[in-house]
C-alpha positions as CSV (number, residue, x, y, z in Angstrom):
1,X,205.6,159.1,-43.8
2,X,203.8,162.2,-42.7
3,X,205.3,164.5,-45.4
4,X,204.1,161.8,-48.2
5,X,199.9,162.1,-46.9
6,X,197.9,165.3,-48.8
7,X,197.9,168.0,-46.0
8,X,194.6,167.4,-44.9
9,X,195.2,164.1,-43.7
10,X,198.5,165.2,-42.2
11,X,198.7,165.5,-38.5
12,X,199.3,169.2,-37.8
13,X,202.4,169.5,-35.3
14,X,202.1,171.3,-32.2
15,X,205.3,172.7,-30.1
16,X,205.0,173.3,-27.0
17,X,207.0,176.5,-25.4
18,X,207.2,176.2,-21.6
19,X,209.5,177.7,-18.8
20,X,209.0,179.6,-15.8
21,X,207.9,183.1,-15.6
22,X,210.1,185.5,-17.7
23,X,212.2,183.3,-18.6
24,X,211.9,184.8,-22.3
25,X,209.4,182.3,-23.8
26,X,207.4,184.9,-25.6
27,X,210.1,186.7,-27.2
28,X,211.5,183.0,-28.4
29,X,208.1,182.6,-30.2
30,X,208.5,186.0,-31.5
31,X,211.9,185.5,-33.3
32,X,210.4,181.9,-34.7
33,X,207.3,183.8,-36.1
34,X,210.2,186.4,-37.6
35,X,211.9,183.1,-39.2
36,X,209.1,180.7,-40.0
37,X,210.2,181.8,-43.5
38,X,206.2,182.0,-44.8
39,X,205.2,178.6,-43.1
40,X,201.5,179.4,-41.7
41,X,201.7,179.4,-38.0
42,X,199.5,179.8,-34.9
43,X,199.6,180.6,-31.6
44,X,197.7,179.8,-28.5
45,X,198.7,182.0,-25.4
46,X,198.0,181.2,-21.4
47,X,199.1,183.6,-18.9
48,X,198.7,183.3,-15.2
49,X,197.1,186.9,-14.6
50,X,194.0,189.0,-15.7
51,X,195.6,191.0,-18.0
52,X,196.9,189.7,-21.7
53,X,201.0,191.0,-22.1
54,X,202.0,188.3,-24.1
55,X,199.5,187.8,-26.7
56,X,198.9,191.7,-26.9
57,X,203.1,191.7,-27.2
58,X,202.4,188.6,-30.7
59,X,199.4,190.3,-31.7
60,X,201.5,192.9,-33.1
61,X,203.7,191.3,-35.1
62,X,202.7,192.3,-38.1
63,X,203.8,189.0,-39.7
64,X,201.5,188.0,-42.6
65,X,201.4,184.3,-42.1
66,X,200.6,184.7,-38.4
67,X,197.0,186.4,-38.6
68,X,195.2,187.6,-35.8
69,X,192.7,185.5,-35.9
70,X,195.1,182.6,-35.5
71,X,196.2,183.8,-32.4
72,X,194.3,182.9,-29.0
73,X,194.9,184.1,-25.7
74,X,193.8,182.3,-22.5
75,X,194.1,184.7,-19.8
76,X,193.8,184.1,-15.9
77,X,194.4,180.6,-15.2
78,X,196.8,177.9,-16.5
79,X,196.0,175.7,-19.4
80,X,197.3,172.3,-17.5
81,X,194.4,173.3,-15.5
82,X,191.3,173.7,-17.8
83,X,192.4,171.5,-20.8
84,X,188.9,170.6,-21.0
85,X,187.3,174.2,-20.7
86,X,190.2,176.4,-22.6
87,X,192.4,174.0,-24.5
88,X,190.1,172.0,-26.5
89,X,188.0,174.8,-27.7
90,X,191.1,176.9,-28.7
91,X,191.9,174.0,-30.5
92,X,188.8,173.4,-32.4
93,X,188.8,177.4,-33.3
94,X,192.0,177.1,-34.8
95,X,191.6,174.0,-36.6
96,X,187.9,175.7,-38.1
97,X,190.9,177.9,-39.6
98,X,190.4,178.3,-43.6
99,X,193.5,177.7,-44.6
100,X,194.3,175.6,-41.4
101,X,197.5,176.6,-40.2
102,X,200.8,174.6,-40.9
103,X,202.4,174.4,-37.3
104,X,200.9,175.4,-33.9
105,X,202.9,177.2,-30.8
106,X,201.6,176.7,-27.5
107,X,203.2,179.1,-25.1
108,X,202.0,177.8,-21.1
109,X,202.4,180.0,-18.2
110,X,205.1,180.5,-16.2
111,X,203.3,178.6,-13.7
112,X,202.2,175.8,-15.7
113,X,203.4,172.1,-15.9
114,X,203.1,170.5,-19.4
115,X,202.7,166.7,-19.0
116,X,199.4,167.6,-18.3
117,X,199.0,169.4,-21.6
118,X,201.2,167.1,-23.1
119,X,198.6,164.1,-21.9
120,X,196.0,166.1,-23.8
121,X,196.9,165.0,-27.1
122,X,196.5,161.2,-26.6
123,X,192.4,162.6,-26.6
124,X,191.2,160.7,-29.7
125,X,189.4,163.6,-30.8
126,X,193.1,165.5,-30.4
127,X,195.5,162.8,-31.4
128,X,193.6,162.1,-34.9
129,X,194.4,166.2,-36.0
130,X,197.7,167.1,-33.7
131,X,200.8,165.8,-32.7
132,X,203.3,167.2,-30.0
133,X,206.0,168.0,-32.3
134,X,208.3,169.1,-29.4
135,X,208.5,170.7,-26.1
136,X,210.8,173.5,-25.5
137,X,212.0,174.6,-22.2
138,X,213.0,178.3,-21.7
139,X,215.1,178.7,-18.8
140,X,216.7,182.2,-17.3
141,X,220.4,181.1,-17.0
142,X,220.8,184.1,-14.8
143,X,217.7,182.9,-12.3
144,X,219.0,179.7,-11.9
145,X,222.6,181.0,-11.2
146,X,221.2,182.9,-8.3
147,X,219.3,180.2,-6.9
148,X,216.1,181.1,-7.5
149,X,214.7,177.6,-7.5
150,X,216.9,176.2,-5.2
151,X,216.6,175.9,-1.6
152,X,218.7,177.8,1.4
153,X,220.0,174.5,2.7
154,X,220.6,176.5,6.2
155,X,217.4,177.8,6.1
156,X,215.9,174.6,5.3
157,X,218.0,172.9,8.0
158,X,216.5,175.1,10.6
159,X,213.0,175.3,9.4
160,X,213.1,171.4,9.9
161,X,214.6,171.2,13.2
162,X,211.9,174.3,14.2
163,X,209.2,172.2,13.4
164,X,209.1,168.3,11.2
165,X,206.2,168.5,10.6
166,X,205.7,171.3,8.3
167,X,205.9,170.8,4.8
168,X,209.0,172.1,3.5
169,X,208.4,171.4,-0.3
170,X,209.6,174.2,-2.6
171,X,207.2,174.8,-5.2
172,X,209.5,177.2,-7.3
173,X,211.7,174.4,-7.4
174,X,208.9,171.6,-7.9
175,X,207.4,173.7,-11.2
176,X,211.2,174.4,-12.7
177,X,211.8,170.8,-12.7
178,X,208.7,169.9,-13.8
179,X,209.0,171.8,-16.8
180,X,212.2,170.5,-17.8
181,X,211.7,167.1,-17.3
182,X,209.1,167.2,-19.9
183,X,211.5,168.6,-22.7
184,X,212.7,167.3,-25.8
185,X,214.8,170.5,-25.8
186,X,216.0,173.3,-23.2
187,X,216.8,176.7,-24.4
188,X,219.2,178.5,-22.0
189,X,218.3,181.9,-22.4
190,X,219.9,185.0,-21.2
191,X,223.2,183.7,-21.4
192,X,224.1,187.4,-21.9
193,X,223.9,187.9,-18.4
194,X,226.0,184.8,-17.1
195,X,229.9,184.3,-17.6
196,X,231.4,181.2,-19.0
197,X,232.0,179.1,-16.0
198,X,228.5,180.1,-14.8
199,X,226.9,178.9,-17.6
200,X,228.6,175.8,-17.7
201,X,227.5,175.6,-14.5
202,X,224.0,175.6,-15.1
203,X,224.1,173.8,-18.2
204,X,225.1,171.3,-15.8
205,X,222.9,171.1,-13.2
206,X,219.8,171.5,-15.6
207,X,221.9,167.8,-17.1
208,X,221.4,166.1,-13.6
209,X,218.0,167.0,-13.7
210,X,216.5,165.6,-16.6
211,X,217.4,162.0,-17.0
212,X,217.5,161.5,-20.5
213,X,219.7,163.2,-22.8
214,X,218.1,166.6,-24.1
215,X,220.0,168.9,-26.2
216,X,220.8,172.5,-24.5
217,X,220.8,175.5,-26.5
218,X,222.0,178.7,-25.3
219,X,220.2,182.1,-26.4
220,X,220.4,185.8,-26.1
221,X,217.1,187.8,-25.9
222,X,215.4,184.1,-27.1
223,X,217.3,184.7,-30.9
224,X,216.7,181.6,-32.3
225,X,216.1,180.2,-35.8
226,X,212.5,178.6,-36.5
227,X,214.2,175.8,-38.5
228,X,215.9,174.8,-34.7
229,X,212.7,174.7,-32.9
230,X,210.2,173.5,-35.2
231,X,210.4,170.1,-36.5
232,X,211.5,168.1,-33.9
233,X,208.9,165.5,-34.5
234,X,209.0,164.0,-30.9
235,X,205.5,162.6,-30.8
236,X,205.8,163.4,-26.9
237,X,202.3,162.7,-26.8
238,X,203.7,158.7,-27.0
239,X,206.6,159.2,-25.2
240,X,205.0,160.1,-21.4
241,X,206.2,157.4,-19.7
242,X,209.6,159.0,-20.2
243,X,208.6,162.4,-18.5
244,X,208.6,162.3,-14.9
245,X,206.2,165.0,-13.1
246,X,206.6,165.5,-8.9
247,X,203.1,165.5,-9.6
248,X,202.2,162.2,-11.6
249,X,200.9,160.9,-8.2
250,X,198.0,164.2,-7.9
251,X,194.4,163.5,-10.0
252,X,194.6,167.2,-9.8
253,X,197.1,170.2,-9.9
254,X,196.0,173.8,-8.9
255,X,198.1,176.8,-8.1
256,X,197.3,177.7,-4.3
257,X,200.9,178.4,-3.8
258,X,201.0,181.4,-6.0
259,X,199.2,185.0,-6.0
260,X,198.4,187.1,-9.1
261,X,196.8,190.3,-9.4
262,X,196.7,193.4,-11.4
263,X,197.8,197.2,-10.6
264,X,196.4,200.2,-11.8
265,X,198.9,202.7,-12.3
266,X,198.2,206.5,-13.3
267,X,200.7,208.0,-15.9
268,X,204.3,208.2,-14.8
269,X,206.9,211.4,-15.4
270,X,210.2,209.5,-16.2
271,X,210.6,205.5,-16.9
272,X,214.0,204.8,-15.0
273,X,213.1,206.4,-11.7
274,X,210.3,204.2,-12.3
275,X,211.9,200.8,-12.9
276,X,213.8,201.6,-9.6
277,X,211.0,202.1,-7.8
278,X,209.4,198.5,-9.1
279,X,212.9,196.7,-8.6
280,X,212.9,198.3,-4.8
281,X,209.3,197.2,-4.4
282,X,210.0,193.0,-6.0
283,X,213.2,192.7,-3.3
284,X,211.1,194.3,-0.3
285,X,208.2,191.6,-1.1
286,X,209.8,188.9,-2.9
287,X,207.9,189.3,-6.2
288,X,208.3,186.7,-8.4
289,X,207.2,188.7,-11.6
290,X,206.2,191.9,-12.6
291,X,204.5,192.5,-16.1
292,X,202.5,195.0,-17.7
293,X,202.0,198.4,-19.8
294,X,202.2,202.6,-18.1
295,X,201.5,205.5,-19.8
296,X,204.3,207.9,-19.7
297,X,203.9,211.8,-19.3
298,X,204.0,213.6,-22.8
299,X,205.0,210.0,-24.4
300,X,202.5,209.3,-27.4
301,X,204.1,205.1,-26.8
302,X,203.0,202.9,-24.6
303,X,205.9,201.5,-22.1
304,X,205.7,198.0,-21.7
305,X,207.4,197.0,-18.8
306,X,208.5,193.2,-17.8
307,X,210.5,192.1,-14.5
308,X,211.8,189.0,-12.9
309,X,212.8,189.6,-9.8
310,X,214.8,192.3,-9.2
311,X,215.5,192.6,-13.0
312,X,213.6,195.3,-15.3
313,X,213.6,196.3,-19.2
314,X,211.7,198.3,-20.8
315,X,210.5,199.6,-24.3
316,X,207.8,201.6,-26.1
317,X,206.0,198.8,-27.8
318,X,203.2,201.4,-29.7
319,X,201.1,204.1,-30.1
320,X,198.2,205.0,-27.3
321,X,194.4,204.1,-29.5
322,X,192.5,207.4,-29.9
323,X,189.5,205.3,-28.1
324,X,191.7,204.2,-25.6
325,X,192.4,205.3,-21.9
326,X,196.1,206.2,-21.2
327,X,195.7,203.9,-17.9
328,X,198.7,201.8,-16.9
329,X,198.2,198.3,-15.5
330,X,200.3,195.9,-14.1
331,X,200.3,192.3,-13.0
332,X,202.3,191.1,-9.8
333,X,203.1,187.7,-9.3
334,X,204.7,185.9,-6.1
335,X,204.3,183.2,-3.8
336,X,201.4,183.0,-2.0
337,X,201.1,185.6,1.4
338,X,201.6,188.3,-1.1
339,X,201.3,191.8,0.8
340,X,199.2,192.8,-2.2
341,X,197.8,196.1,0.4
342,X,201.4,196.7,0.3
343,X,202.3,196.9,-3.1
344,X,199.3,198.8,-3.9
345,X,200.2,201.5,-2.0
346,X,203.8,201.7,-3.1
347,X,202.7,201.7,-6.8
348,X,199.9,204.4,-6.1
349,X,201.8,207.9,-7.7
């Protein structure tokens, strides 16, 4: 019925891109903008940090039909958060748009849960211009094969008889589900670095999660076609009831179980005694995620430098501005009680 109505009557799908942190979401969105095959896209980008990777990392894709000024970043805080302050506006701006675009990607946080973003859209102001197209969960098959989101069950046995009382919830574990109970379809990403059985392994578990049956897609380095992902028409927006949250029963949701903050770092000599030195430093403190760009001795490139966990890659991603300092920064992200002294000092060169 939608295709039939002249386009600016049309509601203008929106997908939503969650997953937790590097799980891959933003190079997904990059090989959709790669095969949108001319359709007029754009993007709105939360991160949970104070510096911009991510939208700095779509910003230059050099893809005509993704302009700059269609792209939005929203950085420091999580847009289930401030739908009021962030979303809205971002909205409106890209709406304002002349040409408006065709199809909008929303790519959350690693920390963030989408029902709450998803609820946005049943605004009136919202509903009469958008719909939630679909909402695509990117999850790091490798992660979840080493537990990451899933509790010790002997630690947790003796934390409980140590003390009842204290809360034992796992908020890794709370977030991950979270985020793919709200999906209409998971992307199992990374499958690269998981055998057969293992992935077959996860594919099941992330089944007896969600309780309704969502396809499950496996990638490599988030390789996906556009025509997959876009056009789903879900209408989530009117299909909530169906998307379970651990936190439908909270009037609010904040992120006091997480740190974030950034790292200067000077200009380093050689990029893989480096990386050791940052996978070293995420196992010592149980970093979550580590994110960011370094200037590299005699290098005219900028290193851009991503981790989750104890897992780093790297690659020049571009020229160094004339105007523009050659200083390195990085974003750390863990659970809260972050030594943050700690990893300052170790990253100081």
């Amino acid at each position: 019925m939608n295709d039939i109505l002249p386009f600016s009557l049309r509601k203008i799908p929106v997908t939503i891109v969650t997953g937790f942190l590097g799980a891959g979401k933003t190079t997904l969105i990059r090989n959709v903008l790669d095969t949108a095959k001319g359709r007029r896209l754009a993007l709105i980008i939360n991160e949970f940090g104070d510096i911009g990777v991510d939208g700095d990392i779509l910003r230059g894709c050099g893809i005509e039909t993704c302009r700059e000024d269609a792209i939005i970043e929203l950085a420091n805080g999580c847009i289930c958060c401030t739908v009021a302050d962030d979303f809205i506006p971002a909205i409106e701006k890209l709406l304002a748009l002349d040409p408006p675009p065709e199809h909008i990607i929303i790519e959350t946080s690693g920390l963030a849960l989408p029902k709450p973003l998803v609820k946005a859209f049943d605004w009136p102001t919202v509903r009469r211009r958008l719909t939630v197209d679909g909402v695509i969960a990117v999850v790091d098959g490798a992660a979840v094969a080493a537990g990451r989101f899933a509790d010790d069950p002997v630690k947790l046995a003796a934390q409980r008889a140590a003390d009842p009382n204290v809360d034992h919830d796992n908020p890794l574990e709370e977030v991950y589900e979270d985020q793919l109970l709200c999906a209409d379809l998971v992307v199992l990403n990374k499958t690269d670095l998981i055998d057969a059985e293992t992935r077959a392994r996860v594919e099941a578990e992330i089944a007896g999660i969600v309780p309704r049956a969502v396809k499950i897609v496996a990638a490599r380095d988030g390789k996906l076609d556009a025509a997959l992902l876009l056009g789903l028409d879900a209408k989530a927006e009117d299909d909530l009831a169906n998307r379970p949250s651990h936190h439908d029963s909270e009037p609010d949701h904040d992120h006091d179980d997480f740190d974030s903050f950034v790292v200067p770092v000077t200009a380093i000599a050689e990029p893989e005694t480096f990386l050791r030195k940052l996978a070293r430093l995420a196992e010592d403190h149980d970093v979550l995620r580590i994110k960011g760009f370094v200037a590299v001795e005699g290098k005219p490139m900028r290193l851009l430098v991503q981790g989750v966990g104890t897992r780093f890659e790297k690659s020049f991603d571009r020229r160094w501005g004339h105007e523009e300092a050659r200083q390195g920064r990085l974003v750390v992200i863990g659970e809260k009680g972050l030594d943050q002294t700690a990893i300052r000092e170790a990253l100081a060169i």
